[in-house]
Structures are given as structure tokens and as C-alpha cells.
C-alpha positions in Angstrom: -46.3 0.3 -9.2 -43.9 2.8 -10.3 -40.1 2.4 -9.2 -38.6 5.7 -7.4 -35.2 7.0 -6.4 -34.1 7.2 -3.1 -31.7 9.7 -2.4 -28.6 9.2 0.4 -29.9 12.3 2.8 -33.5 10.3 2.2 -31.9 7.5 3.7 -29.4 8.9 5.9 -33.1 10.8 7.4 -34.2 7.4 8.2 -30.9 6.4 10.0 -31.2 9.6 12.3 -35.1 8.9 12.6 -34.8 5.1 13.9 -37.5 4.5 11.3 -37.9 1.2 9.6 -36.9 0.2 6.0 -36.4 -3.7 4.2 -33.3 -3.2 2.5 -32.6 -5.8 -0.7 -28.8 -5.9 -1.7 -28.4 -7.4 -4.3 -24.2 -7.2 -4.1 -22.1 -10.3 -4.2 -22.5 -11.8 -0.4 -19.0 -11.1 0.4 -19.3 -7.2 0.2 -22.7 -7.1 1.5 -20.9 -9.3 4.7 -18.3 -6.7 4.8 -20.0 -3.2 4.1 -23.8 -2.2 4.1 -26.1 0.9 5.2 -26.8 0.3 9.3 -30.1 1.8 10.3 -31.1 0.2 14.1 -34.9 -0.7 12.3 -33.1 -1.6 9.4 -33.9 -5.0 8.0 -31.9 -7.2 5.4 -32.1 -9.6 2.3 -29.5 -10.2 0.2 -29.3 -12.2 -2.8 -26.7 -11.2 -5.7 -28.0 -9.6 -8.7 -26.8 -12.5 -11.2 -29.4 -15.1 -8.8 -31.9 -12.7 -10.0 -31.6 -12.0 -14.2 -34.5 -14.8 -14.7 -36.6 -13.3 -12.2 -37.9 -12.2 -8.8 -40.7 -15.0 -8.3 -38.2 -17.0 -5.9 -37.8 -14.0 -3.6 -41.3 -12.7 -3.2 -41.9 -14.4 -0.3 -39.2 -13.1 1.6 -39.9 -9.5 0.8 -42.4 -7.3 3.4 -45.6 -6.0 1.1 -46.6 -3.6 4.2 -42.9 -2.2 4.4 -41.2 0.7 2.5 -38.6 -1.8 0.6 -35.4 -0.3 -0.9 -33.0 -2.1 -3.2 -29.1 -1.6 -3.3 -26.6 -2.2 -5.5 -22.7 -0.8 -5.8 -23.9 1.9 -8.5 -27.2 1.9 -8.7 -27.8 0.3 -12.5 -28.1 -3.6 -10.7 -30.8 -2.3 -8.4 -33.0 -0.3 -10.8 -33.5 -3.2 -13.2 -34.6 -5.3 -10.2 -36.5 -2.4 -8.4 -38.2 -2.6 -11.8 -39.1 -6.1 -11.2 -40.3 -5.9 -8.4 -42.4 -3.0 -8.9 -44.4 -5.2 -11.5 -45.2 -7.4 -9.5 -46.9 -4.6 -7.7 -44.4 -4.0 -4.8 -43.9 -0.1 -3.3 -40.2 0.0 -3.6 -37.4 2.5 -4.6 -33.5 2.1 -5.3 -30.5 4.1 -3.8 -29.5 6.7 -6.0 -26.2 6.4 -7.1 -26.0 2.8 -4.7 -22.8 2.1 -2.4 -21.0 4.5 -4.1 -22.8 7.5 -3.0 -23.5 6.3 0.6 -19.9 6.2 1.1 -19.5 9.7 0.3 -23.0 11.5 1.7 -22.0 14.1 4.7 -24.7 15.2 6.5 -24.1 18.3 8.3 -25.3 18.7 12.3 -25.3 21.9 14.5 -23.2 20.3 18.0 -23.0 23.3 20.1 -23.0 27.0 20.6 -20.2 28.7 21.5 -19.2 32.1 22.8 -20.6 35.3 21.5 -23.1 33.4 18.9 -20.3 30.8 17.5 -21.3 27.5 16.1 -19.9 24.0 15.9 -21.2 21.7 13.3 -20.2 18.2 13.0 -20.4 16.3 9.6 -21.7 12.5 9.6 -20.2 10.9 6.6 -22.6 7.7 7.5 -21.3 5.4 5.3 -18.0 5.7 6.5 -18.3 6.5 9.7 -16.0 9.9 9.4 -16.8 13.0 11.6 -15.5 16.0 10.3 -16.1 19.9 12.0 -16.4 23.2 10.9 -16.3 26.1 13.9 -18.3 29.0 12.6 -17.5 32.4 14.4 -17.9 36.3 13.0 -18.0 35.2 9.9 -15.2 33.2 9.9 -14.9 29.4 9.9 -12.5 26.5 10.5 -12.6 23.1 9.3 -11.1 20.0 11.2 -10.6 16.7 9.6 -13.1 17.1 6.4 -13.1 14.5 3.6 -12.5 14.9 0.5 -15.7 15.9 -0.6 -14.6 19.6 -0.3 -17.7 21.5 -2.2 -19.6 20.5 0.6 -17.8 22.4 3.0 -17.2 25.3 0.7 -21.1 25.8 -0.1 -22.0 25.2 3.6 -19.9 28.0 4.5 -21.5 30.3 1.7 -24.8 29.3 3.5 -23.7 30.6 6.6 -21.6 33.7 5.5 -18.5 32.2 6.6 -15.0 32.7 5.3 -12.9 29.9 5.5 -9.5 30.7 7.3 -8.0 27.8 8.7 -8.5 23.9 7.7 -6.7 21.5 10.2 -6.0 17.5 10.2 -5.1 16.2 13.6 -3.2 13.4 11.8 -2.1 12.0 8.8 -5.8 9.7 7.8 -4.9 6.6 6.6 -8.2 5.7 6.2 -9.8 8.8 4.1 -8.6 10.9 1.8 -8.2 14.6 3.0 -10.1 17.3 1.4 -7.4 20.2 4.0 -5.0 20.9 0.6 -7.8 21.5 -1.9 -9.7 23.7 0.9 -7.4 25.5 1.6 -6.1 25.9 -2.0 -9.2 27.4 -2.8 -9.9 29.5 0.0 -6.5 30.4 1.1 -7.5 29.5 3.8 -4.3 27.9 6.4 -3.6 24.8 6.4 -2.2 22.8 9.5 -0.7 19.5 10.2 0.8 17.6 12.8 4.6 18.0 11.6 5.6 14.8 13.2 2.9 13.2 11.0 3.8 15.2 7.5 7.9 14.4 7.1 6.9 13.1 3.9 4.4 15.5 2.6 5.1 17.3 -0.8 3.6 20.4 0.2 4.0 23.4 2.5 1.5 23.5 5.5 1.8 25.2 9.3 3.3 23.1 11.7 0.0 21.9 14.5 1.7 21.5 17.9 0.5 21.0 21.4 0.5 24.2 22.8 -0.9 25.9 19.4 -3.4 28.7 19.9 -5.6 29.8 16.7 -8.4 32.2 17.1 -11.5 31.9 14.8 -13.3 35.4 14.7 -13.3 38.5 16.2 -14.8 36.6 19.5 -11.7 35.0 20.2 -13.4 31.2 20.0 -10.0 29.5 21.1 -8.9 26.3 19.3 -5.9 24.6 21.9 -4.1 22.1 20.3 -3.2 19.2 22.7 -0.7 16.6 21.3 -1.8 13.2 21.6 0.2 10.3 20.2 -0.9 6.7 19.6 -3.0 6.6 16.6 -0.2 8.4 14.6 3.1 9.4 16.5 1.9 13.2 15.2 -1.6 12.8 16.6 -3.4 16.1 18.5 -6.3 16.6 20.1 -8.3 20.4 20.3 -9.9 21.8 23.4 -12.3 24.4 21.6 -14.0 27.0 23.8 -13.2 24.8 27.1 -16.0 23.2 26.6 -15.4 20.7 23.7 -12.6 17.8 23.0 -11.7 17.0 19.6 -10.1 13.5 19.7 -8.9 12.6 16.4 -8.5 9.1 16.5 -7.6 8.6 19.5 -10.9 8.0 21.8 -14.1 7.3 20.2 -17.6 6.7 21.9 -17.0 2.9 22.2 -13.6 2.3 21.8 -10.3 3.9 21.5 -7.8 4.1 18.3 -5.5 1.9 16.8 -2.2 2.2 17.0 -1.0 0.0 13.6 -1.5 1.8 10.6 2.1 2.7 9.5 3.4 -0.3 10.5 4.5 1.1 14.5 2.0 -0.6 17.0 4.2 -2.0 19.1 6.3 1.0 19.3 3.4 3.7 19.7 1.0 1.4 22.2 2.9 3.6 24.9 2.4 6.9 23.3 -1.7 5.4 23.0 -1.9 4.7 26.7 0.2 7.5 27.3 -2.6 10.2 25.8 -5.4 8.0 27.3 -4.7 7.8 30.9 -2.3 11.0 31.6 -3.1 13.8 29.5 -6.7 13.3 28.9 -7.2 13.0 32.5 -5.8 16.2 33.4 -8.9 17.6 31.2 -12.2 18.5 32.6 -14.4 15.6 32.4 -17.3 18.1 31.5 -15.7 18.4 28.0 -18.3 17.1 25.1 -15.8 14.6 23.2 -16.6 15.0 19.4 -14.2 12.0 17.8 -13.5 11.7 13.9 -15.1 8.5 13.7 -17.5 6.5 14.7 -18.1 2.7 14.6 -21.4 1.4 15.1 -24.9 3.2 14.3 -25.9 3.1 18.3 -23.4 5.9 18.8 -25.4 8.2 17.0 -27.3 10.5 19.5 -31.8 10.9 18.6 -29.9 13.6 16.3 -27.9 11.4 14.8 -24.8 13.5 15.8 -21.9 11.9 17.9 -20.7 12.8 21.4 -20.3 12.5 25.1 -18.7 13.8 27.8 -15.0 12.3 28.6 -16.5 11.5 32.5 -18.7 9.3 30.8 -16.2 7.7 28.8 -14.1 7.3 31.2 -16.8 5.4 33.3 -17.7 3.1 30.4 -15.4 3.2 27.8 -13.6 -0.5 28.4 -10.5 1.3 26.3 -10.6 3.6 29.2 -10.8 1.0 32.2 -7.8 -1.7 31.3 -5.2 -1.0 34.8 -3.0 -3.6 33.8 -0.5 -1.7 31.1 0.5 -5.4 29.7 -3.5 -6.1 29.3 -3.7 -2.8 27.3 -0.9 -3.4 25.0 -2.6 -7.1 24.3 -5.7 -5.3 23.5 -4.6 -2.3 20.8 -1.7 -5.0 19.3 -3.6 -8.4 19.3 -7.6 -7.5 18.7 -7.4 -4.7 15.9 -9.7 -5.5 13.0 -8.3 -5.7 9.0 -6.5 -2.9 7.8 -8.5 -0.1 5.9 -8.7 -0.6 2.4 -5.8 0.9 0.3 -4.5 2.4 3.5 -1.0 2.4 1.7 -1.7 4.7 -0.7 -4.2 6.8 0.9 -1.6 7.8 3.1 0.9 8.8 0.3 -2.6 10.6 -1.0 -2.2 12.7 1.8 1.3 13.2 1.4 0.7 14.3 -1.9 3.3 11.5 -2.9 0.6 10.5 -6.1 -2.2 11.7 -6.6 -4.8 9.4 -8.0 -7.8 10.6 -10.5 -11.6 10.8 -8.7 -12.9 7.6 -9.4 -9.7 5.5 -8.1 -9.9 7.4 -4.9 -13.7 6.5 -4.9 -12.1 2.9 -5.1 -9.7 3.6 -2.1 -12.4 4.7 -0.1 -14.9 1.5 -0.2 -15.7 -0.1 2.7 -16.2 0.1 6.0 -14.6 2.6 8.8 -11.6 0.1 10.3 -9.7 2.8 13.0 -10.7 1.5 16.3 -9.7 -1.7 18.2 -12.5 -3.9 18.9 
């Protein structure tokens, strides 16, 4: 048999499809343990690439002959010489193009919603990392919310749809992504926004994102109301686009709700949390479609593999959402919040454009898994 390549989107198809796949990683146990691609008829073996220099013979039994098998490494070179291996012994198998690596940083793109007058919402899976990003398409014109830093993406997505880019926002300061907002807008002079109780570090000019802030994408007049919502970051906010959809940020995912820790403040913004939880997002409509930045766990993708759900349902089943006792709550988001992001540090002062690291050690940075809820 002849080894192939298996790209990301390939993969990332299979996620969205529920379709089956034998995954061999052959990473050290410790990074497979703490990071690998989640498909729900996804199954596992993995056995570090130095176990298997002499050979595959030992595994051969352990590997499906009637499944599609697909070996992983952090690069890609680990899994091709085994991928080779195993294809003379006469498996059908493939390896992930460009490994770990390029799964962290695959965004696949997803039409949401309509909105007035023929405008579009599109939400941006990064699957590896569990980031959601947005860009509102209307007249022409577009906006992009919380994108990565995988900017040519965005720009080319934009040329596909005749879009010009006028306004990129953050709805806080990411502590555990890089953001792409500077180098968009840079190159598109396109606005850029920020939270300006989240940037009174940054090195660089932006417009000051308030509650209260009104932009308007296209000549349709596709509103973008920015709510402030503290907790997550003490800058934190929230858009109601088009009264029909709730960007959250950070603050209320599909299964869980944001942490409040990452510079060094839980105990003093766990009221600001519970604050934008139970007060202000209750006065919303509980018809709004909630589109968060993140996501943590593969069964919140919707059969399209976007995420969503209306706040009425997440306020029905959300346990973030359901926790009367306020002591309880401030147990929850200061006592049961999972490790830190990697390099959090200094991808916040990335975003403040305090240094600015070179492509590869922000690739570094950005390894592992998405750590912004509490569990």
C-alpha cells in the first residue's frame, strides 16, 4: 500500500461528519494525554515514535485493518516514517499533513445566520484549539470579531465574498490566542477596537469598545451593540448583532462559563463574572443565538459542526448558569479552574504589543489545548 497525506480540512470534515477514523499518535504519552484531535467516532492508540524505530510488528495487532487509520505526530516527519511502515505491511493508512502543528492553526469557516437585507454571519472553528472567531458580511463590507492570528485567512475569505474589511474588534484582551485585530487592520485599514479597560498597556493606537458602542456594517445598517460584560477580563464585552445574535466573548460558553483568573484577579473579578451572568444577560431576550469564542469539548459542535444556542437554553442547562448560592459560585470559578494556558504571560504582552515574538515561537505559545472555561 501506498502512504497518503491527510490534510487538516480532511480531518476537520470528519470531525463535522461524526465519521470514524483509528488515529495512531505516536507523541510522547504526556502530550498526547494533554492535547489530541477529538472526533466523537474517533478512536485511539498511542505509542511514542522512539518505541517504534525497530519496527511496527508489536503494534499490528492493535491496529483496525477494515478502518481508515491515520497516524500523528507533532510535525508530521515522526508519522510519515511510521505511516511508511505500516503501509508495507499492507495497511490503508495516511499521515496528518503538517501534524499537531497544523491542527492547532486550521480554521474552518461556517455560514451561522442571515441577517437583514441579505447580511451574513460566519463563524470560524479553529478545531484544534477550540477558538471561534466571526466575520459579519453586509453590502460589501465586513467585520471581524475575535480572529486569530492566522490573518490571510480572513483577508482571502473576504476577497471570496467581495467584502471590504472595515472594522476588526477583540471583546477582550486573549490570553490564550494570539490576536490577528492589529495585522488586519494594518493591512486593510480597517478599525480596530478594544476594550480600553483591557488595553492600558497596549503599545498601539486602537478605538475605545464600550457598552453602549454602536457600529454599523453596510449600507443596511446590520447593528453591532456593544454590551460590557466583566469577569473573564475586567474590559470584557459582549455584542448583540441584529437583535438576534449574542456574542459572548469569554464569558458564557455552551457548557460552561469563563474564568475569571488569567491576570492574576479572580478573586477580585468573580463579582464582575456573576455580575454579567445573572443581571445583564438576563435582561436580554432569551431568543438570542449565543455564538461564544470558544468552545471546549467536540459535543458542542452542532451536525454542522458550528457552535451555538439560544441563551433560554443556556440558561436552563448551563450549570454556570443555575448556582443561587453567590458563595457556591465564587467556589466554583476560584477553586475548579483547570491549568493555565500555555505561555498565557506572554501572549498577553503579544497582544499588547509589549514583544513581539517571530512566527514559529508564537506557534510554540499557542500548543495545547483551549483552557478558558471553569470546569
Amino acid at each position: 500500500m501506498t502512504l497518503q497525506a491527510m490534510t487538516t480540512k480532511e480531518v476537520t470534515k470528519k470531525v463535522f461528519n461524526k465519521e470514524s477514523l483509528f488515529i495512531l499518535d505516536v507523541r510522547n504519552e504526556s502530550d498526547f494525554r494533554d492535547w489530541k484531535i477529538e472526533g466523537e467516532n474517533f478512536s485511539y492508540l498511542n505509542v511514542p515514535y522512539f518505541d517504534l524505530l525497530d519496527g511496527v510488528e508489536e503494534i499490528m495487532g492493535s491496529i483496525p485493518a477494515d478502518q481508515e487509520v491515520l497516524v500523528v505526530c507533532a510535525k508530521e516527519g515522526s508519522s510519515i516514517m511510521v505511516g511508511e511502515m505500516l503501509a508495507e505491511e499492507g495497511l490503508s493508512v495516511s499521515y496528518l499533513k503538517g501534524g499537531m502543528k497544523a491542527w492547532s492553526e486550521h480554521l474552518e469557516p461556517v455560514k451561522v445566520g442571515d441577517l437583514k437585507d441579505g447580511g451574513e454571519i460566519y463563524q470560524f472553528v479553529r478545531i484544534g484549539k477550540g477558538c471561534l472567531s466571526y466575520m459579519i458580511i453586509s453590502n460589501n463590507e465586513a467585520a471581524i470579531i475575535d480572529s486569530t492570528r492566522m490573518t490571510d485567512i480572513y483577508l482571502e475569505f473576504a476577497r471570496e465574498k467581495g467584502a471590504e474589511i472595515k472594522h476588526v474588534f477583540d471583546t477582550h484582551l486573549h490570553a490564550d490566542h494570539i490576536s490577528g485585530g492589529r495585522i488586519i487592520s494594518e493591512k486593510t485599514n480597517a478599525a480596530y477596537w478594544l476594550p480600553p479597560k483591557d488595553a492600558g498597556e497596549v503599545t498601539f493606537e486602537y478605538k475605545p469598545l464600550e457598552g453602549g458602542t454602536d457600529v454599523t456594517i453596510g449600507s443596511t445598517t446590520i447593528n453591532i451593540h456593544a454590551l460590557y460584560s466583566p469577569g473573564h477580563t475586567i474590559g470584557s464585552t459582549s455584542f448583540v448583532i441584529d437583535e438576534k445574535f449574542l456574542l459572548s466573548g469569554d464569558i458564557l460558553f455552551i457548557d460552561s462559563i469563563g474564568r475569571p483568573d488569567l491576570a492574576g484577579m479572580a478573586e477580585d473579578w468573580v463579582g464582575d463574572l456573576r455580575e454579567s451572568l445573572y443581571t445583564r444577560y438576563k435582561e436580554l431576550s432569551e431568543e438570542l443565538i449565543v455564538l461564544p469564542a470558544h468552545f471546549m469539548i467536540i459535543d458542542e459542535l452542532n451536525d454542522d459542526g458550528s457552535v451555538s444556542e439560544k441563551l433560554g437554553v443556556l440558561f436552563a442547562k448551563n450549570h454556570g448558569l443555575n448556582i443561587e448560592d453567590e458563595n457556591e459560585f465564587r467556589k466554583l470559578v476560584t477553586e475548579n479552574l483547570p491549568p493555565q494556558p500555555n505561555a498565557y504571560q506572554e501572549i498577553r504582552e503579544t497582544n499588547m504589543g509589549k514583544i513581539n515574538p517571530d512566527e514559529e515561537k508564537q506557534r510554540e505559545m499557542e500548543i495545547g489545548p483551549n483552557r478558558c472555561a471553569v470546569r
